[in-house]
N, C-alpha and C positions, 0 to 999 in steps of 0.2 A: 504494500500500500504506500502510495506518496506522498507526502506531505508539500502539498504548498507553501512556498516563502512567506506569501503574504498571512498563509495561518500560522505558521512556527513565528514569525512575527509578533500577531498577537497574540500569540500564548507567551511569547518572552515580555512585550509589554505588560499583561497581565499580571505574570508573576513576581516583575517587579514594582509594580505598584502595591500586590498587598503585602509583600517581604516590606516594601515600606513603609506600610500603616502601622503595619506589627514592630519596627521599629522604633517611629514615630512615638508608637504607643509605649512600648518599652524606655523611650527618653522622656515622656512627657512623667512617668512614673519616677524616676529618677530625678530629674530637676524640684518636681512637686514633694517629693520625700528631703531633699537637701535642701531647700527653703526653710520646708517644716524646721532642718536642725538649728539653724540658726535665729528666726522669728520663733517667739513664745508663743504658747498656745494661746488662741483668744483673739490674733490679727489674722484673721480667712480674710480681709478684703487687701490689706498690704500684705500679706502672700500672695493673693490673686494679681496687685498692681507689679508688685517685683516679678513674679514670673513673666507678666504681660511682656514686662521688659527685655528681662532676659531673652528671652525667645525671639521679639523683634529685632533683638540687634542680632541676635544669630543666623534669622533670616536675612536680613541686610548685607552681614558679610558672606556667607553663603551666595546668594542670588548675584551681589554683585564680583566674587570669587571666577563663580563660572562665566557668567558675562564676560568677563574680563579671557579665559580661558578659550571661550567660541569665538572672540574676535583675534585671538593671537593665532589659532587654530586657520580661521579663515584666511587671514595674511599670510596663511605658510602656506611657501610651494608646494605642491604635489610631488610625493616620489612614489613611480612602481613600484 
């Protein structure tokens, strides 16, 4: 039986989008447990502001990381 590129494709897309949630999930667990250690108990809403933070500047260097990566990529010559 053959498998199509464009189906092996999305099944590689797929699988890694949910390896990523699971991830995701697994760091959001992580950052939310180290907060805890540091805030006493009884600040849930400056846990929630700190984390907010944390996370968006991670996203920031992250997204502007690769950015930065696909344009170096794209300026490079081609080699067979």
């Amino acid at each position: 039986m053959e498998v199509k590129p464009t189906y092996l494709g999305t099944m590689i897309s797929l699988a890694t989008v949910a390896f990523g949630l699971i991830a995701a999930g697994a760091w959001n667990a992580f950052i939310t447990n180290l907060i805890g250690v540091f805030l006493p108990k009884g600040n849930g809403l400056v846990a929630q502001l700190v984390y907010a933070v944390l996370v968006t500047i991670l996203a920031i260097v992250v997204v502007n990381s690769l950015g930065k990566l696909a344009d170096r990529e794209a300026g490079a010559p081609k080699t067979p």
